[in-house]
N, C-alpha and C positions, 0 to 999 in steps of 0.2 A: 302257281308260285305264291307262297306266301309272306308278303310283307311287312317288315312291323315298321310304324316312322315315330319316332321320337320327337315328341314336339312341348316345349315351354307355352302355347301357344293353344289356349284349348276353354271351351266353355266354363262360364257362362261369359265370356267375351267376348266382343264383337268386332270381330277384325277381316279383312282380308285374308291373310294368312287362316285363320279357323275355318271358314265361307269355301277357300281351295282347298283343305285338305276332307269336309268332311263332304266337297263335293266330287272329289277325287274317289275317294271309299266306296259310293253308289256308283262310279262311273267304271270301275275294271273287272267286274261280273263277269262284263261280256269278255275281255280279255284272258280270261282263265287263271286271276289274282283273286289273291283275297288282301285288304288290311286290314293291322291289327295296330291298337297307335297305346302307345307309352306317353302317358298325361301326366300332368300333376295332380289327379284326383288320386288322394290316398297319403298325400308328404304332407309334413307340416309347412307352413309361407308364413313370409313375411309381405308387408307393404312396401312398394316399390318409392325410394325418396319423390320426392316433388311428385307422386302420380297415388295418391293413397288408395285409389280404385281399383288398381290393379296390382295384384300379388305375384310374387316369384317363390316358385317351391324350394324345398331342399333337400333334396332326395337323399338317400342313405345307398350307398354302393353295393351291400349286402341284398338289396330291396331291389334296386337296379337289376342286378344279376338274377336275383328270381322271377322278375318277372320276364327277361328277353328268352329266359330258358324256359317258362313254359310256354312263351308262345312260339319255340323253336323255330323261329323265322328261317325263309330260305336268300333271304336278305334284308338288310338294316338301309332306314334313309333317316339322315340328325335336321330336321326340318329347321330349328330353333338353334340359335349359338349361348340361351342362356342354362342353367345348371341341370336340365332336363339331356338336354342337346349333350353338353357337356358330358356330362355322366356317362351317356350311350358312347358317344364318341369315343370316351377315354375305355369302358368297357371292350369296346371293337379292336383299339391298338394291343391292350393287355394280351387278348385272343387270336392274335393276328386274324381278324375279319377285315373282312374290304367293306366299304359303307358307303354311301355318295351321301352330300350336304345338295341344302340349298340356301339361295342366298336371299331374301326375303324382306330384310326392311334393312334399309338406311341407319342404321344405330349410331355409325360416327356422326353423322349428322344431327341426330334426335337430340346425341347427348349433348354435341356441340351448343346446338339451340338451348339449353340446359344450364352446362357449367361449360367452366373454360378448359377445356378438355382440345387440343389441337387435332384434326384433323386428322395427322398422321397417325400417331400415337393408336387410335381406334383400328384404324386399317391394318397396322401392323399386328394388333394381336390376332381381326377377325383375317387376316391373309396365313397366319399364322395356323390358326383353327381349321380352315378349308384346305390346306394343304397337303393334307392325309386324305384326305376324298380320293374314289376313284372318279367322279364326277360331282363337279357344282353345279346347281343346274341354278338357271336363272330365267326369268320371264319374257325378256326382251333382249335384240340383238344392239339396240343402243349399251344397256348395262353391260352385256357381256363385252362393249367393246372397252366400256366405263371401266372397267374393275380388269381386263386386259391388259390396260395401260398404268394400274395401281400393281401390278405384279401378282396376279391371279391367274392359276391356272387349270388346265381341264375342266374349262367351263361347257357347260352343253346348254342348250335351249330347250325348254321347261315352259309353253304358251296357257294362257288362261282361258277361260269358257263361261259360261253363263247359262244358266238354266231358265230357257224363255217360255215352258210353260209358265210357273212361277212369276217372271216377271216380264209383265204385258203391258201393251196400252188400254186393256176391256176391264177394269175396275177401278177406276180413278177416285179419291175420295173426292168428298166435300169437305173443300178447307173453308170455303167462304172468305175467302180473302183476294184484295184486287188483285186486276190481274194486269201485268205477266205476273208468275208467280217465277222466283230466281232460287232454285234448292240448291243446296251442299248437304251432303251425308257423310259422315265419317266421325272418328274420335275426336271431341273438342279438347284437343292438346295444342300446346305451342309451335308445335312442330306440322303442325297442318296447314299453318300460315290461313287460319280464318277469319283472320283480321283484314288482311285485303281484300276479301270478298265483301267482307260488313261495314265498309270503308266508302265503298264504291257507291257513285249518285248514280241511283239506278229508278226507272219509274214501278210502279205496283208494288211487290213486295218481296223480303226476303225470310228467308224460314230454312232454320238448320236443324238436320234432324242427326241425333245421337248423344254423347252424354262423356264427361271427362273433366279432366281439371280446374280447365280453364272456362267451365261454362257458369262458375260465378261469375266470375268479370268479365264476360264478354254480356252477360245479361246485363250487368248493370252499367256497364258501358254505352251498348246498344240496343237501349229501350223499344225502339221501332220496329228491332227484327222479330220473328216470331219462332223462338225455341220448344221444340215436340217431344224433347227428350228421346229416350231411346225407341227403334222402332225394329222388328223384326219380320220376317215371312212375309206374311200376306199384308201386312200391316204397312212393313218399310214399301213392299210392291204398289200398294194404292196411294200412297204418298206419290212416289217418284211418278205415277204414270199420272198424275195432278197438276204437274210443275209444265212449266212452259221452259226453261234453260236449265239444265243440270251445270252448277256451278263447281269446278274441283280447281280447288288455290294452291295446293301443295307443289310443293319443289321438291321434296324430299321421299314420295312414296317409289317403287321399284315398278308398278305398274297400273294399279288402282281399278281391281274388279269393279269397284261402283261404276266406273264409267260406260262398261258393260252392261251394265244391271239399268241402268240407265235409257241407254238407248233398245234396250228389249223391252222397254217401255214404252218406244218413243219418243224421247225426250234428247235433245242434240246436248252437247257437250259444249263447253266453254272454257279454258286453261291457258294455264302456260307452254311455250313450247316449249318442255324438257321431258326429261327421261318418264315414260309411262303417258302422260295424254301423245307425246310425240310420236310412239311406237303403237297405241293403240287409235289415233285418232290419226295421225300423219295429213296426206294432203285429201283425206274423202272429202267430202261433203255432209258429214253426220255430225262435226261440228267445228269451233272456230281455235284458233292456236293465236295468241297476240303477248307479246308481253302488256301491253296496254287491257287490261282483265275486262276493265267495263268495255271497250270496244268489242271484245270478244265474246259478252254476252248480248251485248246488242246485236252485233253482225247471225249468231246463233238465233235467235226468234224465229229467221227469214227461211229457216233451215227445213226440209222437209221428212215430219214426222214417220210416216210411211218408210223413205229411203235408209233410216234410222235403225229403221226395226228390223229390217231387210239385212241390214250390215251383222246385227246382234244373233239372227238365226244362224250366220254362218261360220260364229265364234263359239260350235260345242266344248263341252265337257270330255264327247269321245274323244277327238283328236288331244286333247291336252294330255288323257289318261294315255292312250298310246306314248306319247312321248316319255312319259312318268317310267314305264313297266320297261320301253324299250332301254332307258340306263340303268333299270333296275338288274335287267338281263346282262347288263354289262360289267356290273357289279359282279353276280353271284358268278359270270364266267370269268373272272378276275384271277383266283386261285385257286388250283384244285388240292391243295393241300389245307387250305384255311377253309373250305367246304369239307372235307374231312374229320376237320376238328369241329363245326358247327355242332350246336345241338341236335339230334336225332328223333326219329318215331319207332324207331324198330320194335315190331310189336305194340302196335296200338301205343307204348308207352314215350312220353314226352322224355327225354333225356336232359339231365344236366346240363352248366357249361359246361367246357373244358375246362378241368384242372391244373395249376402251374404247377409244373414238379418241382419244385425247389425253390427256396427262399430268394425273395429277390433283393439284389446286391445294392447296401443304403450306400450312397459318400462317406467317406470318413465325417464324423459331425464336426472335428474339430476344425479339418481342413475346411467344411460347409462355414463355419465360423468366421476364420480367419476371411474368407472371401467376401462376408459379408461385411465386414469393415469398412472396407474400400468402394459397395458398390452404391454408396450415394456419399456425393461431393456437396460440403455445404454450401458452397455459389447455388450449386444446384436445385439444392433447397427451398433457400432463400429464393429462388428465382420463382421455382414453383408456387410458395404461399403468396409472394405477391401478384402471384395470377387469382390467386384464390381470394385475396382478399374484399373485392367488390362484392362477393357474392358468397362468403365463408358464412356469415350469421345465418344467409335465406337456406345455406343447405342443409349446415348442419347442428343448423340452433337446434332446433325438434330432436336431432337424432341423439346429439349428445348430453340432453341436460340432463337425463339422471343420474350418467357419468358424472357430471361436471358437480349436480349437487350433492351426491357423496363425497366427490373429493375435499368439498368446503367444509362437510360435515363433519368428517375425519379430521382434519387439521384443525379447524375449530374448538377440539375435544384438549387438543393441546392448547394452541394459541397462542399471543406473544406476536412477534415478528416471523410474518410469512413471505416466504419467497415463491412465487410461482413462476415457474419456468415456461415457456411458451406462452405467454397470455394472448398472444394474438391480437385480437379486436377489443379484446377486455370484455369479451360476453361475461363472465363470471364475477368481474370485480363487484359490481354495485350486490355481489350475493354476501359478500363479507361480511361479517358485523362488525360494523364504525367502533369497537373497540378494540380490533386489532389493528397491525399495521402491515401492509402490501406492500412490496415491491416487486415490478412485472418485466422479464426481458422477453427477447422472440428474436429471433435471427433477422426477420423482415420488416423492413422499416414502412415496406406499405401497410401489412398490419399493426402497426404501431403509430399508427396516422389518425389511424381509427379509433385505437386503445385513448390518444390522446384524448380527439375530441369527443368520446365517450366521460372519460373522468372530467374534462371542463364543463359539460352540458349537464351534468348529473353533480356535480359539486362532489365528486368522491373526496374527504377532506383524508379518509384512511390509506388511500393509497400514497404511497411517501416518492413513488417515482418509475419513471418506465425506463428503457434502456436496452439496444441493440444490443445485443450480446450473443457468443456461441456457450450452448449448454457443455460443452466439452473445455472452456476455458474461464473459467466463472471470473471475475473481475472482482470476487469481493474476500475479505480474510477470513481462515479458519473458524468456524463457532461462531458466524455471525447470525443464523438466524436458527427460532425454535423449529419452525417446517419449514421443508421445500416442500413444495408441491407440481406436480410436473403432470398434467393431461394431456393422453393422448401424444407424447413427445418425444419416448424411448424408441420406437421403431421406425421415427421419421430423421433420426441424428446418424451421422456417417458411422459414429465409432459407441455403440447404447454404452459399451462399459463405460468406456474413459467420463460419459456424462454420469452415468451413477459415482462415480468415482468423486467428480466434483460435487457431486450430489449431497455425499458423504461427509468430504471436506468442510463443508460451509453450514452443515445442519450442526448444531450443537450437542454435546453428551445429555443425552436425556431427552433428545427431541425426535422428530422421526420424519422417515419423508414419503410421500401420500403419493402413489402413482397410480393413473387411470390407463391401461395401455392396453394390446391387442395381447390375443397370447396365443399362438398359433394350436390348430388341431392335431392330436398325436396320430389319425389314421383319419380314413376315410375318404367320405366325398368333399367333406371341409378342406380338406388338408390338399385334398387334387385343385379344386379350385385358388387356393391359396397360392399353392407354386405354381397355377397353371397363368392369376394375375400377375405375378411377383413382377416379369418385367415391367410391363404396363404403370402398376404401382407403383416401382420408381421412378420414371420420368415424373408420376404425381408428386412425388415428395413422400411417400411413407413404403414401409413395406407390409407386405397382407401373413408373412409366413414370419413368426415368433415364437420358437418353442418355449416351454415355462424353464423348461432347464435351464437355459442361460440365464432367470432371474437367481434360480436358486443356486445356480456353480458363481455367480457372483455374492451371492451373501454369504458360500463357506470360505470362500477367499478375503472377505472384507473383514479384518480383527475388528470386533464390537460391534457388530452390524447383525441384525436375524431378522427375520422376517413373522409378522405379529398378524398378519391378517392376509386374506385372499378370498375376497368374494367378486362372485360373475354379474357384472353388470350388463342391461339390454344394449342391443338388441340381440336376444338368444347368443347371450351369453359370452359373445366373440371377442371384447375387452373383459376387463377383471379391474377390479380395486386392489390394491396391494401395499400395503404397508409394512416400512422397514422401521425399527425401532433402535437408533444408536444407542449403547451403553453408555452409562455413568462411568463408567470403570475400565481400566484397560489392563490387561494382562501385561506384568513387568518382566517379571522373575521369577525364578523358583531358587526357593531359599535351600542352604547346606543340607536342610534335615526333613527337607523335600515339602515342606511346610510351600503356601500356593501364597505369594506376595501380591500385594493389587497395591492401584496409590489411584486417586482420583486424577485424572486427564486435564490438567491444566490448558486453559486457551490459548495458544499459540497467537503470536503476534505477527502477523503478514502482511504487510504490503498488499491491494492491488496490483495486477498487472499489467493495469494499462487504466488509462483517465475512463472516467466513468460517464457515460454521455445520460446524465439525469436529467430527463426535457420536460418534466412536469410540476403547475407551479407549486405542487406539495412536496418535494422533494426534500427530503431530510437532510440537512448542512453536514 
């Protein structure tokens, strides 16, 4: 049987997940399998936010499809739930194939640890994703009861192995360092909780071997420990079988090969009780379970090396592969019509996919429209940004500033009185030049907490005043300023026109208004991920799918309104710069002898529509 596994999750990385699959690969030989694994070597990446060391691909679906058909599998497994995973997955439903997932790292958690991202929210897209599997396979019967009771289903047991030639107790380095020696091995991320280990009053020393985020600041936090950066093969093996306690702090791994790799060393274990040291370590004697961590390194010392190793030899890689190939088997006997349609060998020659006979059937776009009005409420919103607010600069200062600095630069070109809509935290303000004047609303008053004590800390003397407001109901009269400026804010508002609208209203004849927005993909793998986020992304506050057409079917509706500029701003392109340019001029009449009448757009006199809550002390009278 030939398997192909789709995985986001692939060299030069050092993870668990890459460690089982490429130990899996050497391991089904004898099973009468072969795999063939679908990576991100070959798509363009990006840097993953807060983790710049690690990239996520972005496959192209045309590309996806060429390559599952030459490797004409006789069944698919989606290892990864990121755009790798995806793609395959979404390729299989297109095809009617049957596919099994596995479920492999804790992400709600990761991101949680991250941004404020709830819980839920995570689960239900990745409950969402597994749900089309013929089988989720997962490592431990703790998880599978874990993710049971989150409404996951056909989950099957998927066990781990270790490769104890490789990693023994007969090659120990020379660290030179006191002893006991207390190791952790894994990604120095936030999410590893390595701070409780480096925390801990422990005698002799500590030493973390691997490489990640957060291994500035825990260096210079904790001078005393000894970081080895990254370590692989034979390398990471003489390390671990050096250590006297293998120390693992995570809460959040699914199962955590190291600990394996570990004790085929020799080396006993020390953890938490929860999912993975609890199902690989339970009540042996190969190492200690405490919530009290130092106790549990301490009681581990006493622990017997030998017994250790003993445990590790009888955790192979066979049995794991057997389990693998036996749902893989359950898989490809799934359907015998969607094995018909598979790709083929007939004749030595590799076969295509399957092809769709016929066009497939879009929504109406108008009715897609209309629906989209309605499916974010601005309570909602507002609720969402002030989650975001504690932590909106640390995410997406980096990601957005070239957005944010085009947008200054464009309106700057005009000048005068600006309005920017969303200002949020007021990242942008102090970008202004003190000769114009600012005024900044935001639906959320937690980020306008911050906008505040930004413009009092920094003496913004140009910003004239902040003010809770909804973009859909402007508070201010006709032709009161030269630009609006709106980042990033059209796809997070319940109803974009009705905000363009006001948009409109309030920008003066001659002036223009500067929007940095998302603009959704017209085809492909962008576009599947887009609508594949969309729920998810609005519990966030925004939405991921925005086609340009709705900018452009709103400026031939808008008299005196066109559109003057459209450039793609980073990252790869997925926002745009967009400039609308209102006329001087408004179309009146057409005269007896068809002669075209104009008259200059005089400023209408309007009232706000409601008191203006100007809380800043430059606030224009």
């Amino acid at each position: 049987m030939r398997v192909l596994v789709a995985t986001d999750a692939w060299h030069p990385q050092v993870n668990g997940v890459v460690r089982t699959l490429t130990s899996l690969a050497r391991s089904v030989g004898d099973l009468g399998a072969s795999i063939e694994f679908l990576t991100p070597e070959g798509f363009p990446s990006v840097p993953v936010p807060t983790y710049p060391g690690l990239r996520v691909a972005l496959p192209g679906r045309r590309e996806i499809a060429r390559r599952i058909g030459r490797v004409a599998p006789d069944a698919i497994h989606v290892a990864t739930e990121g755009p790798i995973g995806y793609a395959a997955r979404a390729y299989c439903l297109r095809h009617g194939l049957p596919f099994t997932t596995s479920y492999t790292t804790r992400f709600p958690e990761y991101i949680n640890a991250r941004f404020p991202v709830p819980l839920s929210w995570s689960y239900a897209y990745l409950r969402r994703f597994h749900a089309a599997a013929t089988v989720t396979m997962v490592s431990t019967p703790s998880l599978r009861a874990d993710l049971g009771r989150r409404g996951f289903r056909n989950l099957g047991l998927w066990t781990r192995g270790v490769d104890t030639e490789l990693f023994n107790p007969g090659r120990p380095a020379a660290l030179g360092l006191p002893r006991p020696v207390f190791l952790s091995v894994g990604r120095v991320a936030v999410e590893k909780n390595l701070e409780a280990f480096l925390n801990l009053d422990l005698p002799g020393s500590k030493v973390v071997v691997g490489d990640g985020p957060h291994e500035a600041e825990l260096r210079r936090r904790f001078p005393a420990a000894h970081f080895l950066g990254r370590r692989e093969g034979e390398a990471l093996a003489s390390v671990m079988a050096a250590a006297d306690v293998f120390v693992f702090p995570s809460l959040t791994d699914t199962f955590g090969v190291v600990q394996l790799e570990a004790l085929a060393c020799g080396v006993p274990v020390a953890a938490y009780p929860v999912t993975g040291p609890r199902d690989v370590i339970g009540d042996t004697r190969v190492g200690t379970l405490d919530e009290d961590l130092r106790a549990a390194c301490m009681a581990s010392l006493g622990l017997s090396r030998e017994e250790c190793r003993a445990f590790a030899r009888a955790r192979s890689w066979d049995t794991s592969a057997r389990q693998f190939i036996g749902h893989m088997e359950r898989a490809r006997a799934g359907s015998q019509a969607a094995r018909a349609a598979w790709p083929g060998r007939g004749g030595g020659q590799v076969a295509g996919p399957r092809q769709v006979t016929g066009p497939r059937q879009l929504a109406n776009p108008k009715a897609m429209e209309e629906a989209m009005v309605t499916d974010l409420k601005t309570e909602h919103v507002a609720e969402a940004y002030g989650r975001w607010a504690p932590v909106y600069d640390l995410v997406f200062g980096r990601v957005f500033e070239h957005g944010r600095r085009a947008s200054i630069d464009a309106a700057e070109r005009v000048g005068g009185r600006i309005l920017e809509v969303g200002v949020g935290t007021g990242i942008s303000l102090p970008d202004y030049a003190p000769g114009n004047r600012v005024f900044g609303i935001d639906i959320s008053e937690g980020m306008l907490r911050k906008a505040r004590s930004r413009v009092a800390e920094l003496g913004l003397a140009h910003v004239e005043g902040l003010a809770v407001m909804d973009a859909e109901r402007l508070e201010f009269p006709d032709d009161s300023f030269d630009v609006v400026v709106a980042q990033y804010v059209v796809t997070a508002v319940p109803n974009p026109e009705a905000a363009l609208d006001e948009f409109a209203r309030v920008v003066r004849p001659g002036g223009e208004i500067v929007l940095t927005s998302r603009v959704g993909a017209d085809d492909g793998v962008r576009r599947a991920l887009e609508h594949g986020f969309a729920p998810l992304a609005r519990r966030l506050g925004w939405r991921t799918e925005f086609d340009w057409s709705r900018y452009t079917r709103w400026a031939e509706r808008s008299r005196g309104i066109r559109i003057v500029e459209r450039r793609a701003m980073p990252p790869l392109g997925h926002f745009s710069l967009i400039r609308f340019a209102k006329s001087e001029v408004d179309l009146v009449s057409t005269g007896a002898a068809g002669a075209q009448v104009t008259a200059l757009r005089q400023p209408s006199v309007r009232e706000p529509r409601g008191r203006l809550d100007v809380s800043t002390p430059n606030a224009a009278a």
